[in-house]
C-alpha positions, 0 to 999 in steps of 0.5 A, spaced: 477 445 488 483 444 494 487 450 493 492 453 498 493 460 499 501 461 502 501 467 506 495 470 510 497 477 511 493 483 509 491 480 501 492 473 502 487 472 507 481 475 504 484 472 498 483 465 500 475 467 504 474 470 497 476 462 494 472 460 499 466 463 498 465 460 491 465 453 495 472 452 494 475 448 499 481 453 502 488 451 505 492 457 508 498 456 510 502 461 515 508 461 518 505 465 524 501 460 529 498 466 532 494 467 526 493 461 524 490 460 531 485 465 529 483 464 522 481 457 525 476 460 530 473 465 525 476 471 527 481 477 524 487 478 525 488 484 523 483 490 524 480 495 518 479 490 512 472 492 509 467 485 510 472 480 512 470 479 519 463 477 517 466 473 510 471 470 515 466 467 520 461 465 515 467 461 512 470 457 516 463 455 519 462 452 513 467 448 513 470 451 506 476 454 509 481 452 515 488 455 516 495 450 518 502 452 518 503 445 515 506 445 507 504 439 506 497 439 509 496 445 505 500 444 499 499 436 497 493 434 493 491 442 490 489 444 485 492 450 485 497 455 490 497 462 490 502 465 494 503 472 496 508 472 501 512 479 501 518 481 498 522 487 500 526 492 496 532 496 500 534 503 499 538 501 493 533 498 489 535 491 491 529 485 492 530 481 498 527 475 496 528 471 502 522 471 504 519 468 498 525 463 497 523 459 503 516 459 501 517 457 495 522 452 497 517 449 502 511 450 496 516 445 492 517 439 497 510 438 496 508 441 489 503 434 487 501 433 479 497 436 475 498 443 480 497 450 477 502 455 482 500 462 481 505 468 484 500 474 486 506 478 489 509 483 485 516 481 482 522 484 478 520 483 470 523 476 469 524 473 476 517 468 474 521 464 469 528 465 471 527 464 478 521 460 480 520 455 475 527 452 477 526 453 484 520 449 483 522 443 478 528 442 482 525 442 489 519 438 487 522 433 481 517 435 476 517 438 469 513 446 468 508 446 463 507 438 463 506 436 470 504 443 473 503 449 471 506 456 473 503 463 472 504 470 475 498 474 476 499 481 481 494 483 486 491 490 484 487 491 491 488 497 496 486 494 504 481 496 506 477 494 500 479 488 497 474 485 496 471 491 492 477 492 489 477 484 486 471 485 482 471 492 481 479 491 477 480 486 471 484 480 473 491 480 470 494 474 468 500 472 464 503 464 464 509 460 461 505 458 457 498 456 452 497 451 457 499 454 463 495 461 461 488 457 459 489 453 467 491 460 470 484 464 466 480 458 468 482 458 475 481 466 476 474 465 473 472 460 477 474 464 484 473 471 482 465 475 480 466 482 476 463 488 476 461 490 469 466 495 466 463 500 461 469 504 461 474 498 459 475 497 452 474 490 452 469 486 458 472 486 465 474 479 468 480 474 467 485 478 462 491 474 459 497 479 458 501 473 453 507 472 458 509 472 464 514 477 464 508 482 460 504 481 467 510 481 471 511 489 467 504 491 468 503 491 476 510 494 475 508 500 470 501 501 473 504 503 481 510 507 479 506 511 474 502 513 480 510 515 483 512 518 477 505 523 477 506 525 484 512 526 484 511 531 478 505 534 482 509 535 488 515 539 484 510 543 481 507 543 488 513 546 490 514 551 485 507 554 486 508 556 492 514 559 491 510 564 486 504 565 490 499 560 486 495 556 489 497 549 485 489 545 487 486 550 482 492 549 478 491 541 478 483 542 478 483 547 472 490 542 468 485 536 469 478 539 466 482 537 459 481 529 458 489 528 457 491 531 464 491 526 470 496 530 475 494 528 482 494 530 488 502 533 493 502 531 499 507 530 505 508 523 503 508 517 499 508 511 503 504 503 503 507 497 500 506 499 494 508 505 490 515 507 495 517 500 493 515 497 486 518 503 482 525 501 485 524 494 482 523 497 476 530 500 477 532 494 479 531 492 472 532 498 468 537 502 472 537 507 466 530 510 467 532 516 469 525 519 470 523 513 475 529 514 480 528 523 480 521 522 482 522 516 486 527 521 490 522 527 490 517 524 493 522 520 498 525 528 499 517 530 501 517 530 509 523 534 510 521 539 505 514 539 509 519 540 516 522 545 512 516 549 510 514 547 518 521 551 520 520 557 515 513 559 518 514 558 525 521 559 526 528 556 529 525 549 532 530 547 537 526 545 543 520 547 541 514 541 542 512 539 535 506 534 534 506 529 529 499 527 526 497 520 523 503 515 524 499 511 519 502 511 511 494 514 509 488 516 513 484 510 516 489 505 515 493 502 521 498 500 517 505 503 517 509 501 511 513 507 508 510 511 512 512 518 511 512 519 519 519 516 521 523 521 516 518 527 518 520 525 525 527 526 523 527 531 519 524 535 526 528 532 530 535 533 526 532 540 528 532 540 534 524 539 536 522 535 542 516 530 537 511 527 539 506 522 535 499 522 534 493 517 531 487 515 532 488 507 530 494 506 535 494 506 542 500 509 546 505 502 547 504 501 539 507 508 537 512 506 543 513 500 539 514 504 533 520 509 539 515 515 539 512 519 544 505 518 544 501 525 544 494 524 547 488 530 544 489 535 547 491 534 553 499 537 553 501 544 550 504 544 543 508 549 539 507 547 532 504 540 528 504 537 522 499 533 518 502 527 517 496 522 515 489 525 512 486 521 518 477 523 517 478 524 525 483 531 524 477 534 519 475 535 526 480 538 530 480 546 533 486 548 536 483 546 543 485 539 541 493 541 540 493 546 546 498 553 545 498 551 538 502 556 534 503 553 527 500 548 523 502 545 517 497 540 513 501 536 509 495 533 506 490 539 504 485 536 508 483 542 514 479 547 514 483 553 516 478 557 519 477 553 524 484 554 526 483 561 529 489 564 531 494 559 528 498 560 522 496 554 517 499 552 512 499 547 506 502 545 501 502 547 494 498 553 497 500 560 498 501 563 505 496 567 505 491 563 502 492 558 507 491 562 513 484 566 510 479 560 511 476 559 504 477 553 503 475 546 506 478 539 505 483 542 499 476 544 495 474 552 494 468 553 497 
């Protein structure tokens, strides 16, 4: 097959090398020339994916994969589209779709017979049928479900491990019709392996969910229980400590029963997709009361965090705060919704001079971002907050944050007996606990 994949971000690229891998002939299309220039040559554009600078390399020399920042290079003659552009979602739940309009404008210049499309990014329930299919039939002329077909099938992969995930999770697909939905499992079965899944009710691979909208609601539902569970697991986070409990042992003793998943608190909720796929739930159903409340727990986390901060160490007007981890989660270099910018604020609107450390940024780039970069240990500070669950701070001892006084983890990942002399404190663990050191990386020893 000819297929084009529209986007070569952090899931579009290693999705059009895991098409080339099956000796499909690949054509992705970005509107960055920059990229395009280095997919040509082999190499990657962006750091920290599991497996893509080899799989990319041996791609291209292939002769199976190429990248233009031509439609109708990309898009003429193929057999099937996948786009995954992104789409954005503002604080009031509003999807911003234009992005993912101008894409599928230019897409439908050059839509050619017998074509199928398939739209990965994750999508408001009923925006495949009742935006895109019009969108395509009128900018190219042709008929959905007689001259081309159309599906929706979400991504369900984590970068840094795309490729894993790819095979690991089943492949949802749902169409606008029969004939659509059969073009859509052929094609998924035809580019995709799986894992064998003895825990699945039925065999993992290309899994038919009837409709559009049923597949559209899926990648909707999945992401925003997983808000919905931490945000109950940080309000009872913040409850167990206000009555002395440990909540870890709490969740470790709750989740022994095979009816309880609570997952973990922590100082923040961020990436592309669990902050901002519950609002396009809310978007369209504005009534779901449950999903905003957690929604608006989560998002109230890092202040919370600042204000667990200044209840322990004290009024923190002009006092030297470090920021651990400008990343969204540990060893990622990825900044979407990171918790970072509102934990800034929160120490800043305190009064506190902040700085900002990560292991995966260099100075100019957290300058970018209008941080003050902090470089280990070189510096006294007073206090600092856990921000990102980065493997590098495991390590740390108060000789990397010079005259330390105070130490939140956000992330319950620190030993605290290595922090002699420091007041360390955790969410959702008692003070006291927290400053004893019998614990390690949230575990009991």
């Amino acid at each position: 097959m000819k297929i084009a994949v529209v986007a070569l971000g952090k899931i579009g690229l290693p999705l059009a090398v895991q098409f080339a891998s099956k000796n499909h002939h690949v054509v992705g299309v970005d509107i960055n020339q920059s990229v395009v220039d280095m997919v040509n040559n082999g190499l990657e554009p962006f750091p920290g994916e599991a497996d893509l600078k080899t799989k990319l390399s041996s791609a291209v020399d292939a002769g199976y994969l190429r990248a233009t920042s031509n439609y109708a290079d990309a898009i003429t003659g193929a057999d099937a589209v996948v786009l995954v552009v992104p789409l954005f979602v503002d604080e009031e739940a509003r999807p911003d779709f234009k992005w993912m309009d101008a894409a599928t404008t230019e897409l439908a210049k050059h839509l050619s017979p017998g074509t199928l499309v398939s739209f990965e990014t994750t999508l408001p329930v009923g925006t495949t049928r009742d935006r895109w299919k019009p969108m395509l039939e009128e900018g190219s002329g042709l008929t959905e479900g007689k001259d081309f077909h159309l599906v929706f099938s979400p991504e369900r992969v984590l970068t840094g491990r795309v490729f894993a995930d790819l095979k690991k999770y089943p492949k949802l697909i749902g169409g606008l019709s029969d004939d659509g939905a059969k073009a859509g499992r052929e094609f998924y079965e035809a580019v995709l392996d799986f894992d064998e899944r003895d825990d699945l009710a039925r065999p993992n691979g290309v899994w038919d969910l009837g409709s559009a909208e049923a597949s559209e609601m899926a990648k909707l539902a999945e992401t925003t229980y997983r808000d919905v569970n931490i945000g109950l697991a940080n309000q009872f986070a913040r409850f167990a400590a206000e009555q002395n409990i440990d909540i870890y042992k709490v969740i470790e003793a709750s989740n022994s029963q095979p009816y309880s998943h609570i997952h973990r608190p922590g100082i923040a909720v961020g990436g592309h997709c669990i902050p901002v796929y519950p609002r396009l739930y809310l978007w369209n159903d504005p009534a779901a009361t449950i999903v905003r409340s957690a929604r608006e727990a989560n998002a109230g986390m890092p202040d919370y965090t600042v204000g667990l901060l200044e209840g322990v160490h004290g009024d923190l007007h002009g006092q030297a705060v470090v920021v651990l981890g400008a990343a969204y989660r540990g060893g990622v270099k990825e900044t979407a919704f990171s918790g970072v910018f509102s934990s800034v604020s929160a120490l800043e609107a305190r009064g506190a001079t902040v700085f900002v450390h990560d292991p995966l940024y260099s100075t100019e780039e957290l300058a970018n971002y209008g941080f003050t970069a902090y470089t280990q240990g070189s510096s006294p500070v007073d206090a600092a907050v856990l921000q990102a669950d980065h493997a590098e701070y495991k390590g740390w001892t108060p000789s990397d944050l010079p005259g330390i006084r105070t130490l939140i983890d956000g992330r319950s990942i620190l030993d605290a007996s290595q922090w002699d002399g420091v007041t360390v404190r955790t969410i959702g663990r008692p003070l006291d606990q927290a400053t004893s050191g019998d614990w390690t990386g949230g575990r009991e020893r």
